[in-house]
Every structure is written in structure tokens, then in C-alpha cells.
NULOGU-27930 format. One record per residue: residue number from 1; residue in three letters; z, y, x negated of N, C-alpha, C, O in turn. Coordinates in Angstrom, 2 decimals, always signed. Each point is the difference from the previous one (the first is absolute). Layout:
BEGIN
+-----+------+---------+---------+---------+---------+---------+---------+---------+---------+---------+---------+---------+---------+
| seq | type |    n_zz |    n_yy |    n_xx |   ca_zz |   ca_yy |   ca_xx |    c_zz |    c_yy |    c_xx |    o_zz |    o_yy |    o_xx |
+-----+------+---------+---------+---------+---------+---------+---------+---------+---------+---------+---------+---------+---------+
| NUM |  ALA |       Z |       Y |       X |       Z |       Y |       X |       Z |       Y |       X |       Z |       Y |       X |
...
+-----+------+---------+---------+---------+---------+---------+---------+---------+---------+---------+---------+---------+---------+
REM end
This chain:
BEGIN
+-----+------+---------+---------+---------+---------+---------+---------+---------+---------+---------+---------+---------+---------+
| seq | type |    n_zz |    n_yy |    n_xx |   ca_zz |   ca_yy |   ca_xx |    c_zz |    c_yy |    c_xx |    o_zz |    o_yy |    o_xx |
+-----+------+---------+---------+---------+---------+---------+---------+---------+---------+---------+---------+---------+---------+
|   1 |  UNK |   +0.00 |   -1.17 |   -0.85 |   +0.00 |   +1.17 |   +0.85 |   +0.00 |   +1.23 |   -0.89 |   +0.68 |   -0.01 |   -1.03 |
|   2 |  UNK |   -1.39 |   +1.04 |   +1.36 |   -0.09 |   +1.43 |   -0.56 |   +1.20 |   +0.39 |   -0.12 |   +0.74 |   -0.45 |   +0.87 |
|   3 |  UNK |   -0.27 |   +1.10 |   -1.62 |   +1.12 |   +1.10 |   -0.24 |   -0.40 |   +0.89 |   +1.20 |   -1.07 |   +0.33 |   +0.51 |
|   4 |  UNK |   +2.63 |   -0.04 |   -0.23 |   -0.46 |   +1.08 |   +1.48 |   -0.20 |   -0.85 |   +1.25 |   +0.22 |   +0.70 |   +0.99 |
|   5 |  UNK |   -0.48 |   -1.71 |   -0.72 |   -0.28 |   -0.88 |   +1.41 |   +1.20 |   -0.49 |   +0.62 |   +0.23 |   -0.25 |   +1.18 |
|   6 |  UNK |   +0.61 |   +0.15 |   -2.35 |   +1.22 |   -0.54 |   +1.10 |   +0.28 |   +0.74 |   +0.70 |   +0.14 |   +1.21 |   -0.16 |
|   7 |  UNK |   +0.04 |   -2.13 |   +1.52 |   +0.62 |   +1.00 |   +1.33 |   +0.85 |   -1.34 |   +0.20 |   +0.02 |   +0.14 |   +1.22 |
|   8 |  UNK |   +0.67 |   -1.29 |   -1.41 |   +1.15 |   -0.43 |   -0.04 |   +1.19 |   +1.11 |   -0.19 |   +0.65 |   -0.18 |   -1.03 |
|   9 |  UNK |   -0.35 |   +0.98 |   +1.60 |   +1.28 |   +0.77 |   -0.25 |   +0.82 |   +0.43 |   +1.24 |   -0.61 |   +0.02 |   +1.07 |
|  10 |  UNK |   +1.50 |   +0.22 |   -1.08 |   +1.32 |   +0.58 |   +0.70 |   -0.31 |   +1.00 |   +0.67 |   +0.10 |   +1.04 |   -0.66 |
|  11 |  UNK |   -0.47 |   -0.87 |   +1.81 |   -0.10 |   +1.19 |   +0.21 |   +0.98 |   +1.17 |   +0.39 |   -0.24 |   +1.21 |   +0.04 |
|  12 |  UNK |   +1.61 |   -2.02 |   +0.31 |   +1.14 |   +0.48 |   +0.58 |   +1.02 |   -0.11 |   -1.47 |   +0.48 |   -1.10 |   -0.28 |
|  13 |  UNK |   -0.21 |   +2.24 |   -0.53 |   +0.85 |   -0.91 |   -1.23 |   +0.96 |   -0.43 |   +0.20 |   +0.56 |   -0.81 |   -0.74 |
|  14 |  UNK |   +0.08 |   +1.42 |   +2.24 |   +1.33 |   -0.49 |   +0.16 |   +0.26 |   -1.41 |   +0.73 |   +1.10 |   -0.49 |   +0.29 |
|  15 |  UNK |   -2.58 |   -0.12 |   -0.02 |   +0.23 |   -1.33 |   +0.51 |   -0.54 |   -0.89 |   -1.24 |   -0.73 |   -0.93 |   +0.35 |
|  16 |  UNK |   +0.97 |   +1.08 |   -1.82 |   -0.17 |   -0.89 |   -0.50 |   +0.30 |   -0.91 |   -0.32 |   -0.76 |   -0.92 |   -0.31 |
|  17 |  UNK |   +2.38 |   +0.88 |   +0.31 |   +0.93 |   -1.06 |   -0.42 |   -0.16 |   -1.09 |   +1.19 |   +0.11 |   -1.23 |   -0.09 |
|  18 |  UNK |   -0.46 |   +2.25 |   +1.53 |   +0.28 |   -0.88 |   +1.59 |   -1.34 |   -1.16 |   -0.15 |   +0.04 |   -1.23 |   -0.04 |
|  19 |  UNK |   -0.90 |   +1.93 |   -0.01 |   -1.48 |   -0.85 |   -0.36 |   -0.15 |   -0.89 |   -1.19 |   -0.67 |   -1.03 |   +0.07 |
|  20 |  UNK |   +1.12 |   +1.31 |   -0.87 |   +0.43 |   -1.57 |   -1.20 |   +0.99 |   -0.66 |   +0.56 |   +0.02 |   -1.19 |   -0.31 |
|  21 |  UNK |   +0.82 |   +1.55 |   +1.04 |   +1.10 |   -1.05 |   +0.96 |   -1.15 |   -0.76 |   +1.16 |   -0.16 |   -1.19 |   +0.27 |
|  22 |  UNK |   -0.32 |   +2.03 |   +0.10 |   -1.09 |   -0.81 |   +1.09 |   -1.11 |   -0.81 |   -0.66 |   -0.86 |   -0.57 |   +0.67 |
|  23 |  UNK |   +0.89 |   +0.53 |   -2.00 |   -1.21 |   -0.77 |   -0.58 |   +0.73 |   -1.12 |   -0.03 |   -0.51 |   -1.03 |   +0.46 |
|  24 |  UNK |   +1.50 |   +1.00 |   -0.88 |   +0.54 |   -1.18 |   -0.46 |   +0.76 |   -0.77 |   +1.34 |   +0.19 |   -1.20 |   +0.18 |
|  25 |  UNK |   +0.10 |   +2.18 |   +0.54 |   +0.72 |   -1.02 |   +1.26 |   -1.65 |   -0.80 |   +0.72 |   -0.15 |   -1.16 |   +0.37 |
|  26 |  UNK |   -0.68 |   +2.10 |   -0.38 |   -1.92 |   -0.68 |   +0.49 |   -0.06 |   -1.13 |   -0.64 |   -0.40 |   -0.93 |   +0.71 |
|  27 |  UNK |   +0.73 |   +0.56 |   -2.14 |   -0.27 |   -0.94 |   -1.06 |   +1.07 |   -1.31 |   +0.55 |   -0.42 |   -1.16 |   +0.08 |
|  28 |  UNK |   +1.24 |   +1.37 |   +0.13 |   +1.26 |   -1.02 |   +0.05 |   -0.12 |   -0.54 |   +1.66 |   +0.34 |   -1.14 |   +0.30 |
|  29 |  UNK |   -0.77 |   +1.94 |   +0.53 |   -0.86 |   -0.61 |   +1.37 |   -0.96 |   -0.61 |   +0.15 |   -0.45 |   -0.64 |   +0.95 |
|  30 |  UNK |   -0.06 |   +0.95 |   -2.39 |   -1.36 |   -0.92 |   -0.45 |   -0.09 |   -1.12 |   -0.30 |   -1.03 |   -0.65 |   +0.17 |
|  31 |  UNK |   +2.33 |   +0.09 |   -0.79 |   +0.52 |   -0.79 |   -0.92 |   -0.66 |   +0.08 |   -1.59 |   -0.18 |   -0.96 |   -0.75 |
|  32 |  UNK |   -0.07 |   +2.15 |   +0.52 |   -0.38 |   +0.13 |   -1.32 |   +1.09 |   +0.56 |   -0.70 |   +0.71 |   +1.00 |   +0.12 |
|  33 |  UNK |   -0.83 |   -2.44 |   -1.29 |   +1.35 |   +0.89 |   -1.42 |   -0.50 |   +1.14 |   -0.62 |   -1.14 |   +0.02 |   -0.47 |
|  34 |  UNK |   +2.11 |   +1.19 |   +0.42 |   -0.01 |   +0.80 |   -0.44 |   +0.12 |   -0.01 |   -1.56 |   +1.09 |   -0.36 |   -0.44 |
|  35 |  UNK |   -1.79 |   +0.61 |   -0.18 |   +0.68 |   -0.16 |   -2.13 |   +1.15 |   +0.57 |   +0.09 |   +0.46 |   +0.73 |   +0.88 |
|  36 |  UNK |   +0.06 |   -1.17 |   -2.04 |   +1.34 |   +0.79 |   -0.91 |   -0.37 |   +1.06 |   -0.22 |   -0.80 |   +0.25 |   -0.90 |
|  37 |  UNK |   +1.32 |   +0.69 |   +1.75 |   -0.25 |   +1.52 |   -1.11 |   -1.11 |   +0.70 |   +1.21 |   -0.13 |   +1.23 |   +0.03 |
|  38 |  UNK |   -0.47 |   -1.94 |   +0.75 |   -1.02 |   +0.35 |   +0.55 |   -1.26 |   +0.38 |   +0.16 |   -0.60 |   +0.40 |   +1.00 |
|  39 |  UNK |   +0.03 |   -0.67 |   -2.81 |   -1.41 |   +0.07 |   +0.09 |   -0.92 |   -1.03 |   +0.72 |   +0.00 |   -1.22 |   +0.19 |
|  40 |  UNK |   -0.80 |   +2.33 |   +0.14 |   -1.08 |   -1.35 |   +1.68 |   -1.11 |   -0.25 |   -0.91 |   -0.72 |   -0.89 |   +0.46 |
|  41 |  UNK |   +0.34 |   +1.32 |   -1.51 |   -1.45 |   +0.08 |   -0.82 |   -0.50 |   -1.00 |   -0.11 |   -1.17 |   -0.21 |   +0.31 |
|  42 |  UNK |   +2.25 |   -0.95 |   -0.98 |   -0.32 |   -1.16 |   +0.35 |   -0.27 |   -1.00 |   +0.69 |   -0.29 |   -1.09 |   -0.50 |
|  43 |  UNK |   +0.36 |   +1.34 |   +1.85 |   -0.31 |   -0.35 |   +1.62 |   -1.49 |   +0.50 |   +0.32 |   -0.47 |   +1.12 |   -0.18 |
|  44 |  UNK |   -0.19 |   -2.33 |   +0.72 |   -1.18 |   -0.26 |   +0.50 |   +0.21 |   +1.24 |   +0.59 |   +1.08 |   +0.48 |   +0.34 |
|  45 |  UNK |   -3.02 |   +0.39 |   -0.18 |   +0.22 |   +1.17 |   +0.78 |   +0.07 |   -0.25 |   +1.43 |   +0.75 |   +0.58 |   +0.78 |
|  46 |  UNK |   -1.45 |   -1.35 |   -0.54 |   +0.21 |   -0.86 |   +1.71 |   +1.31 |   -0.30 |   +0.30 |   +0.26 |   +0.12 |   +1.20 |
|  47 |  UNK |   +0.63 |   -0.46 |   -1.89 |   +1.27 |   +0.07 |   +0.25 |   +0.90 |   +1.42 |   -0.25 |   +1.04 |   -0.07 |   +0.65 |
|  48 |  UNK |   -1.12 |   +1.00 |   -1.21 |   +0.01 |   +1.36 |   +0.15 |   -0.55 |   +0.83 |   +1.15 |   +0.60 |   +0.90 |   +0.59 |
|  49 |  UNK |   -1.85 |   -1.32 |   -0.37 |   -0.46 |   +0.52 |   +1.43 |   +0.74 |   -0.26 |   +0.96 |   +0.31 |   +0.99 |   +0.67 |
|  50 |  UNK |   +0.23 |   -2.29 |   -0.23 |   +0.42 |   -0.65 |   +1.61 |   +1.64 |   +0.90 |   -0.11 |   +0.57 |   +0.44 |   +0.99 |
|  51 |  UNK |   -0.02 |   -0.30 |   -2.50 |   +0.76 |   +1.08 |   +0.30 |   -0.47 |   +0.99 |   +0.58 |   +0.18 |   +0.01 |   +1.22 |
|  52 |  UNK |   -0.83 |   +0.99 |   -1.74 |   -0.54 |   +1.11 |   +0.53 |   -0.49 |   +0.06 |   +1.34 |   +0.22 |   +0.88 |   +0.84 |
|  53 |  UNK |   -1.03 |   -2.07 |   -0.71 |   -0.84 |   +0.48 |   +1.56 |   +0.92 |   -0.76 |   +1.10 |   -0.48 |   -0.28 |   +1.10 |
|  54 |  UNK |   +2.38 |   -0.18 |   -1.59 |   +0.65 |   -0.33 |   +0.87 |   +0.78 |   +1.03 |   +0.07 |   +0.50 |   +0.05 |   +1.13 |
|  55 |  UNK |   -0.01 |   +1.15 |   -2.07 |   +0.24 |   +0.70 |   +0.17 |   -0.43 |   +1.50 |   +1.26 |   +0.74 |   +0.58 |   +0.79 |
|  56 |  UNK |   -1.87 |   -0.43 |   -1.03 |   -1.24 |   +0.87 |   +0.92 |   +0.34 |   -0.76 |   +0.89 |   +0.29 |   +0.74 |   +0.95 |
|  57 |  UNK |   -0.17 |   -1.57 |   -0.71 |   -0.01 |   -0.87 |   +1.79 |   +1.20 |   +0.65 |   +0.29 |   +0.11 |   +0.77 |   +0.95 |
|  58 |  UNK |   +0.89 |   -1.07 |   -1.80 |   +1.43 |   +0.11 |   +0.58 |   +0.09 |   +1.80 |   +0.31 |   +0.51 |   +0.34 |   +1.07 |
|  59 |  UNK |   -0.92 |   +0.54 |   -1.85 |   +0.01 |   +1.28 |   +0.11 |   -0.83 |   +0.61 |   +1.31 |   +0.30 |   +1.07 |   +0.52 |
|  60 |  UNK |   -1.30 |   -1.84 |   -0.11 |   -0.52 |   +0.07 |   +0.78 |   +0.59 |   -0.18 |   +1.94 |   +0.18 |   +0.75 |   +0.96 |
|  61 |  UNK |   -0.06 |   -2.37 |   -1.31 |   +1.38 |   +0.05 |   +1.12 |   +0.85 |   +0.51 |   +0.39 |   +0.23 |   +0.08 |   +1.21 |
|  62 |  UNK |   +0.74 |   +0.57 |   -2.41 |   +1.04 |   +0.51 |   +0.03 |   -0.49 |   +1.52 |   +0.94 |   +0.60 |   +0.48 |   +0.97 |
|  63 |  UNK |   -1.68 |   -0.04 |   -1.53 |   -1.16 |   +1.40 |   +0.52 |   +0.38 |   -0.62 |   +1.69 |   +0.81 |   +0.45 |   +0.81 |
|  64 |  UNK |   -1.66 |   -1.53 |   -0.72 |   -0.48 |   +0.21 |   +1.51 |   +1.07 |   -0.44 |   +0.63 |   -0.16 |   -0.14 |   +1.21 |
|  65 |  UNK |   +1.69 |   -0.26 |   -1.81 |   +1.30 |   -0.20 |   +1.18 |   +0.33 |   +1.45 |   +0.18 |   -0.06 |   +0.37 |   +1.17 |
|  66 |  UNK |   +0.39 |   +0.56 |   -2.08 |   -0.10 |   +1.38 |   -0.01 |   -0.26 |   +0.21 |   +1.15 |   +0.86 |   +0.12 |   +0.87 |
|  67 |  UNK |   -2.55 |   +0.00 |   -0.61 |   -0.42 |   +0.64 |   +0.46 |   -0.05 |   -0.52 |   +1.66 |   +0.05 |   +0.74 |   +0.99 |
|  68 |  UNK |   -0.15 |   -2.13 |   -1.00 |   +0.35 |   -0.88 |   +1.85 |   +1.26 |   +0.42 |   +0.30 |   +0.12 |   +0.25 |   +1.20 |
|  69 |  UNK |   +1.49 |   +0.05 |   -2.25 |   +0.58 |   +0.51 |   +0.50 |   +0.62 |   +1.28 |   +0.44 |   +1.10 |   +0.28 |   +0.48 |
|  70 |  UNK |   -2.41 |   +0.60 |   -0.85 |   -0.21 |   +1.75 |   +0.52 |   +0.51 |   +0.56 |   -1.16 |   +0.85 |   +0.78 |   +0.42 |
|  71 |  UNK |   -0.85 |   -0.71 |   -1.48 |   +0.36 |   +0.45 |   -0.71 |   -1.33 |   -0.18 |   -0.86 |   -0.57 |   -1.02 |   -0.36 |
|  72 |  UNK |   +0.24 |   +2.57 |   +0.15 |   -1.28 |   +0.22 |   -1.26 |   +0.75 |   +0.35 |   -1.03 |   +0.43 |   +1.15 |   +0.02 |
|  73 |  UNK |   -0.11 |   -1.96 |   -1.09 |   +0.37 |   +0.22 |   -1.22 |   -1.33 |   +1.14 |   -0.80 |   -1.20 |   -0.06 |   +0.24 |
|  74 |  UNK |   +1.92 |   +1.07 |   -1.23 |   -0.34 |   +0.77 |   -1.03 |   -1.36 |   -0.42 |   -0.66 |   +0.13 |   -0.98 |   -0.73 |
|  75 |  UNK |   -1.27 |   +1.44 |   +0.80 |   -1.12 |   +0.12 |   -1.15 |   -0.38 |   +0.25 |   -0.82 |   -1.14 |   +0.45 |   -0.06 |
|  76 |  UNK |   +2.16 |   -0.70 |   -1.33 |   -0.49 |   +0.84 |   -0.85 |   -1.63 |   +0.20 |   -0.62 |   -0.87 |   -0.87 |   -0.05 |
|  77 |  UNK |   +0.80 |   +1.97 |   -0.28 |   -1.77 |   -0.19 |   -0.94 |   +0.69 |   +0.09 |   -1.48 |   +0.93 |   +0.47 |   -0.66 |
|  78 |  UNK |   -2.66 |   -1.69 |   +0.62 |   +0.32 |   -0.62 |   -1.14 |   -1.37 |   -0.15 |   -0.44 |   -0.16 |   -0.79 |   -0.93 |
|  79 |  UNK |   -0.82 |   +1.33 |   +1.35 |   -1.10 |   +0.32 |   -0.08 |   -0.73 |   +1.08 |   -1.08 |   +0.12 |   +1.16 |   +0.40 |
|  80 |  UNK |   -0.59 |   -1.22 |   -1.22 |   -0.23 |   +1.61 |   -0.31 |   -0.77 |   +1.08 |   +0.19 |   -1.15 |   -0.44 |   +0.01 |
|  81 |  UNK |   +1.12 |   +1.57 |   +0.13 |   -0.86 |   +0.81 |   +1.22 |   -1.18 |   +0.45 |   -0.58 |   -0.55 |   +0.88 |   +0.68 |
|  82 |  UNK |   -0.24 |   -1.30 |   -2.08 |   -1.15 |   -0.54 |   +0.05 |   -0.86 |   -1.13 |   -0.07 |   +0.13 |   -0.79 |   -0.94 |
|  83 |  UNK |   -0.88 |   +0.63 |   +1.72 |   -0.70 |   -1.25 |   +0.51 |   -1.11 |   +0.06 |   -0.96 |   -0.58 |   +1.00 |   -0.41 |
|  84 |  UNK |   +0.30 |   -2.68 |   -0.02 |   -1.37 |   +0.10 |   -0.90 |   -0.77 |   -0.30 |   +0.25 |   -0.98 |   +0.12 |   -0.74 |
+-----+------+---------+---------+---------+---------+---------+---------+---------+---------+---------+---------+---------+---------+
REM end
């Protein structure tokens, strides 16, 4: 990957510690061992993904109970306000 492409990042800094807690509780629902120490590098990327895209599910849900139970939770932008 180019220098400059990562968009893997935090967008909230103050939910960072909460979102590495949610990676790893995603992982252990998975039944995937977590390493010592916690590097994933060594983990198949397909097995890195089903973290991730079980995560997005769960963030997602969590969105639409929000919202069935009348409550529109906060939007932040996170977007940046030029488009390419």
C-alpha cells in the first residue's frame, strides 16, 4: 500500500482504547486466539477480516436498535469536506 492510503484509523481518539476492547471481545466470540502481546500480523488476513466485518455488523445493529427504539443517536462527520 502507498504511503498516505491508510484510512484504517480512529476516527474518534477518545474511543480508542473502547474499540481495541471491541476487537478483541469480536475475536474471542469468534473463537479466535488472540497472541501474547497482541500482534494479529501473524493471523491469516481472512481471519482478521471476519473480525472486522463482525465488528461493522455489530456497530451496525447496535445503529438500528437505536434507532427502532426512537432514539436517533449523534452523527458525527467523519468525512472530509473535499470530495475527489
Amino acid at each position: 500500500m502507498a504511503q498516505g492510503q491508510k484510512s484504517n484509523r480512529i476516527l474518534i481518539n477518545q474511543a480508542s482504547n473502547a474499540m481495541e476492547q471491541f476487537k478483541w471481545e469480536t475475536a474471542a466470540e469468534l473463537g479466535i486466539q488472540v497472541p501474547q502481546g497482541g500482534y494479529m500480523g501473524d493471523i491469516p488476513s481472512r481471519v482478521n477480516g471476519a473480525i472486522g466485518g463482525n465488528m461493522v455488523k455489530k456497530m451496525i445493529a447496535a445503529y438500528e436498535t437505536s434507532l427502532a427504539s426512537g432514539n436517533q443517536p449523534p452523527t458525527p462527520q467523519v468525512t472530509s469536506s473535499g470530495a475527489r
